[in-house]
N, C-alpha and C positions, 0 to 999 in steps of 0.2 A: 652500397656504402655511401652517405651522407656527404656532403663535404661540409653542408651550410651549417650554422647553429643554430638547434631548436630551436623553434617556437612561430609563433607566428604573428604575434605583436607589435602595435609601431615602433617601439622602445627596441623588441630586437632588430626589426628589419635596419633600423636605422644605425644599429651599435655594426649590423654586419655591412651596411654600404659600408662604415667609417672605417672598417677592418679592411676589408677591400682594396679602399683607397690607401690605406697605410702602407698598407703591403706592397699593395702596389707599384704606388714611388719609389720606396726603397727597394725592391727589384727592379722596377725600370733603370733605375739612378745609375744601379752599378751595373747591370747588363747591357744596358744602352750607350754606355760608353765605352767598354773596352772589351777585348777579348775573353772570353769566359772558359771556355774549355782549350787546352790544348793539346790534348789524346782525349780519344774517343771513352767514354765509358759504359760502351755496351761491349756485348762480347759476340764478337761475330764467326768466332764457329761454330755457336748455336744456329745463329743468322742465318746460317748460309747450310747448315741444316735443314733450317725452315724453309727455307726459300726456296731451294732445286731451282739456279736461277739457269738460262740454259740463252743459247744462240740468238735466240728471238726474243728473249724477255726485256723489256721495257721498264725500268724500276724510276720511282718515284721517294725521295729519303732526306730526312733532315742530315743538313752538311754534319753539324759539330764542329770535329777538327779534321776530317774529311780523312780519319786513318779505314775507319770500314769501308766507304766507299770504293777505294783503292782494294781493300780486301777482296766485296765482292766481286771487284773487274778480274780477278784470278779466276773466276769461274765463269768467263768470257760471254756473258750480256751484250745485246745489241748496243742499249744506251743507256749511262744512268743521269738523272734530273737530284742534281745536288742542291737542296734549297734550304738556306736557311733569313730570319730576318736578321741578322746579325752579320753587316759585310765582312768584318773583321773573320769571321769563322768561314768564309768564302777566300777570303785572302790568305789565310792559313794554308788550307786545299790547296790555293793556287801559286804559294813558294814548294809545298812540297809536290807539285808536279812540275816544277821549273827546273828544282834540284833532279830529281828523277829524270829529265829528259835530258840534263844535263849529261848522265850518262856513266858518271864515276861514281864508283861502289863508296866506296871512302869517304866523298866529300858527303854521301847522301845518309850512310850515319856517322858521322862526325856530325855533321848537324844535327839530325835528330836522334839521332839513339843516344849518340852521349851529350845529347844537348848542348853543344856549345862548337866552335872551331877555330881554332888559333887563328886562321885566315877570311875569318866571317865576311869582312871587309869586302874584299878581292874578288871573292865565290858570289858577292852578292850580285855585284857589279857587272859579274860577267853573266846572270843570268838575268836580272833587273830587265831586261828588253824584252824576255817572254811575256813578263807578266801583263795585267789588265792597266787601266790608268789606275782604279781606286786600291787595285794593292800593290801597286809602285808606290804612292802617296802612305800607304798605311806603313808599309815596311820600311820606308825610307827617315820613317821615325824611327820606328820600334827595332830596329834590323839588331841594334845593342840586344839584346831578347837573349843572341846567342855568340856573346862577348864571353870568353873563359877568364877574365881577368873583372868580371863585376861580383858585387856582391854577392848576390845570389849563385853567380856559376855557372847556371844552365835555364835553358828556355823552357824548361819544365814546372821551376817553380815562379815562372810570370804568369801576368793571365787570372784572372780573378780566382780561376780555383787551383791553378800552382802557386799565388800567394796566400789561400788559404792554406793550402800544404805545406808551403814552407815556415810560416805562424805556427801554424799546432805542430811539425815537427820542431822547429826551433825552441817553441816553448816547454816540449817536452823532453826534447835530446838534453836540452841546459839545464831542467829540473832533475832528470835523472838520466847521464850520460852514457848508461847501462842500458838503455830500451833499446839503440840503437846499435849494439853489439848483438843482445838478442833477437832481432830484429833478423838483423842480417845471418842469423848462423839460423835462424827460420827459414829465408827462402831460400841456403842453399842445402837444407836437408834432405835427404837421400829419400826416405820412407816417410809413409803418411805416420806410423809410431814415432818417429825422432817429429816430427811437425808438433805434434801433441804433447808432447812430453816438454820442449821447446817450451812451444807455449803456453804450460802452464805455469812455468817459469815467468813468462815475460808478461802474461795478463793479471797480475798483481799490482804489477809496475806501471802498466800503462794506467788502470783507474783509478790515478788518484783523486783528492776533491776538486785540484789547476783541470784535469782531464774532464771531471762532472761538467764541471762551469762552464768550460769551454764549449764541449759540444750543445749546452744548451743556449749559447750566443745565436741569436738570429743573424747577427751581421753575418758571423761562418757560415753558418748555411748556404744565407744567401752566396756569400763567394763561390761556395760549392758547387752552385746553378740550383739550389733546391730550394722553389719558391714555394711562401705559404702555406697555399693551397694542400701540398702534399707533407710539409711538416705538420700539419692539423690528420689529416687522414692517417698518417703514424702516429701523432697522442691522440687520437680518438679513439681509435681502431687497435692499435696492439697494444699485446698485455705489457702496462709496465711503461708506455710511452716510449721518447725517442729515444731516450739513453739505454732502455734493456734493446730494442728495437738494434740500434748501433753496434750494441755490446754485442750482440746474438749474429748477425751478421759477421762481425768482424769474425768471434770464432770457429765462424761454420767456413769462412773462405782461410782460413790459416789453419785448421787441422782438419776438414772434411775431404779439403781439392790439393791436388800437388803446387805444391811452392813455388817449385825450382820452372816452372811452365808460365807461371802468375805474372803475365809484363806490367800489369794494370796498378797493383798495389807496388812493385819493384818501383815504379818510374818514380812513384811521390814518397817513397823512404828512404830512395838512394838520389835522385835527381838525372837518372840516366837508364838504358835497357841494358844489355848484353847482347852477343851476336848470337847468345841460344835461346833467349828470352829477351821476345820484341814482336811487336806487331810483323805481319809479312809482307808490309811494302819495304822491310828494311831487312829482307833477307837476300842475301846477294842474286840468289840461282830464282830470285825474280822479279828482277830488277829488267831483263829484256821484255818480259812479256809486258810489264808494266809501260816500259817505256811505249811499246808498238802501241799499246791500247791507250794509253794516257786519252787520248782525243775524244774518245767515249764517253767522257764524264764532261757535262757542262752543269757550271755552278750559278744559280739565281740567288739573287737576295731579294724575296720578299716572303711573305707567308704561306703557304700550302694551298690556299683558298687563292690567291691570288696568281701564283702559280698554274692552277688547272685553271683560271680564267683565260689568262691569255694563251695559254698553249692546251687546247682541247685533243683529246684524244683517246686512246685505248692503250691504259696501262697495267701490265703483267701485274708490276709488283709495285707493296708502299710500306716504306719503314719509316713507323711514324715518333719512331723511341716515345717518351712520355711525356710529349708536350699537351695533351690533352687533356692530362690532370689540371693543369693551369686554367684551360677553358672553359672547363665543366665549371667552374670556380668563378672565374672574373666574367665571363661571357658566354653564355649556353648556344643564346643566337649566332654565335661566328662557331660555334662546335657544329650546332644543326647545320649551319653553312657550308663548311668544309666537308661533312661527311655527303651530303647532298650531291656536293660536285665528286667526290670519291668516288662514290656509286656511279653516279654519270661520266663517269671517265672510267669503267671498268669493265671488265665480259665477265660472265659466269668462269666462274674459278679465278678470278683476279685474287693474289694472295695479300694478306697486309698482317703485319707485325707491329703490336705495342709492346710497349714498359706501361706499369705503373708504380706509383710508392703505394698504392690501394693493395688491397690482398681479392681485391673481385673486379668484377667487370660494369659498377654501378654507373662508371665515369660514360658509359659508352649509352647514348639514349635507346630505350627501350623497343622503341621503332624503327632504330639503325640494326639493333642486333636478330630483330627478325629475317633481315634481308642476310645473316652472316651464317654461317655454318663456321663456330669454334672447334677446338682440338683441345680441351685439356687433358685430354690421356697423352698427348704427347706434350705437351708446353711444361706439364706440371712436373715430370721426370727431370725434363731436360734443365728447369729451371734453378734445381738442384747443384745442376754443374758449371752453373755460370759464376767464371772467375772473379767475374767485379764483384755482386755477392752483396748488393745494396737495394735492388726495386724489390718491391714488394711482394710482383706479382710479373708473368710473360703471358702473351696471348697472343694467337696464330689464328687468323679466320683465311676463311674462300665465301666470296660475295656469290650468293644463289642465281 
């Protein structure tokens, strides 16, 4: 799959540097300054599916908002290498291992499952001494995030794509105040038949011509975390561009997958989990084991490439979610870079795991995927049941 635009002209080459740069900017602008994710949107019981991470395994994985990495410490890994460029998404990680060691069930979802804490203040204060310098300094702004007396409500809809979320819900709860009753009588539906039947009910209502518009805003996206690069590989490549692409997803994760199971799509229509539906660093009966292990996880802020520069070694595993579509896009030379050092920091059967918004593996250079042995008889099943229900495409290789 292509990402660049035909042709080979100076007239094009020069229209696709200037897209580049566009693009560019305004994804650095708004990702370079603030928090972007604040739950994870991959789904890691496929993860950890793939992974068979085991006693000795050595993982290598972009932070996010550090809810997987937490996950796969439940399946007790030697050490995991949580890297992201974005400090903010390190300092995330590193209030909810503060809360966690903290030790109380309550106070640890109070804050994040229902996103908010009457005593934010107090709880912060008294763990604020775990933390690093750079997310004492980041929290010590933001720590309102998770004030139940602000506008918003809850820590779920800050964050460049919890304010995208709370935009398009707000905008569409107040155009039709009826989505959001449907909505909610969707994810607590009993059977995949009441899902369906639900929503055929409520996917009227959501596409209106507010709902077309919107999702075809770049700025949204971008909040979303979904740069250029892969909004082009969705209008290129699927039939119908972003909006059937959107449309098509959205109904395959609200009547294909159970609902009532769904934390992913729950957090950003309600603004909070539930104790049966929620990621599982926020289930109480594991909350010990998280605590003992919490020390396992060390967080870096720089990039992947920079990462296996200064700490060389032999790493099990690498979950690289879909930052690569980006690369293959803006920069091929730090793609070949990074994979170069991947290899070289890897043993035969070293495992690694992508996302794409691509529907193939074009993103991946031709001379990287000799040295891989993929799995699409297993990735392609499983891809199926993934609750987020947004990339395009999953990919599971072992380096030969």
């Amino acid at each position: 799959m292509k990402v660049e635009p035909r042709g080979n002209s100076s007239g094009s080459g020069h229209a696709r540097q200037f897209l580049k740069a566009a693009h560019g900017l305004v994804f650095h602008h708004v990702h370079g300054g603030q928090l972007i994710y604040n739950t994870c949107w991959e789904d890691p019981r496929i993860d950890r599916q793939l992974l068979q991470l085991r006693p000795d395994s050595r993982v290598v994985m972009i932070t996010s908002a550090g809810c997987n990495a937490l996950d796969y410490l439940l399946d007790d890994p030697a050490e995991i290498h949580a890297v992201d460029v974005n400090f903010r998404q390190n300092a995330l990680f590193e209030l909810k291992r503060a809360v966690i060691r903290h030790g109380d069930f309550a106070d640890l979802f109070e804050f994040f499952g229902i996103g908010s804490h009457e005593k934010y203040k107090p709880l912060y204060r008294a763990i604020r001494p775990a933390l690093p310098a750079y997310a004492r300094e980041f929290w010590d702004r933001k720590i309102s995030f998770f004030d139940p007396g602000s506008v918003r409500k809850s820590f779920y809809y800050h964050g460049a794509a919890g304010s995208a979320a709370w935009l398009l819900g707000g905008a569409l709860f107040r155009a039709k105040p009826n989505i959001k009753n449907f909505a909610l009588c969707l994810l607590d539906a009993d059977t995949p038949a009441q899902q369906r039947e639900i929503y055929a009910l409520l996917e009227p209502k959501i596409w209106s011509r507010l709902s077309n518009w919107l999702i075809r805003q770049r700025i949204i996206m971008t909040l979303l975390g979904v740069p250029g690069p892969q909004i082009r590989l969705i209008e290129n490549h699927y039939p119908g561009g972003l909006a059937a692409y959107v449309k098509d997803k959205l109904r395959h994760v609200m009547t294909g997958l159970p609902a009532r199971e769904n934390y992913f799509w729950r957090v950003y229509i309600t603004g909070s989990y539930t104790t049966t539906c929620c990621p599982n660093y926020l289930r109480a009966e594991n909350l010990p084991t998280l605590a003992a292990r919490a020390a396992r996880i060390r967080a870096h802020t720089c990039t992947v490439t920079e990462f296996l520069r200064r700490h060389p070694g032999v790493y099990s595993h690498y979950v690289l979610l879909d930052h690569q579509d980006w690369l293959a896009w803006h920069d091929p030379a730090a793609l070949r870079e990074e994979w170069d050092l991947i290899l070289a920091n890897s043993r035969p059967g070293t495992k690694i795991l992508l996302r794409s918004a691509g529907l193939d593996l074009d993103f991946v250079p031709e001379v990287i995927r000799e040295r891989l042995r993929f799995f699409p008889g297993m990735t392609d099943g499983l891809h199926t049941t993934d609750r987020v229900g947004t990339y395009g495409s999953l990919h599971f290789a072992e380096v030969l």
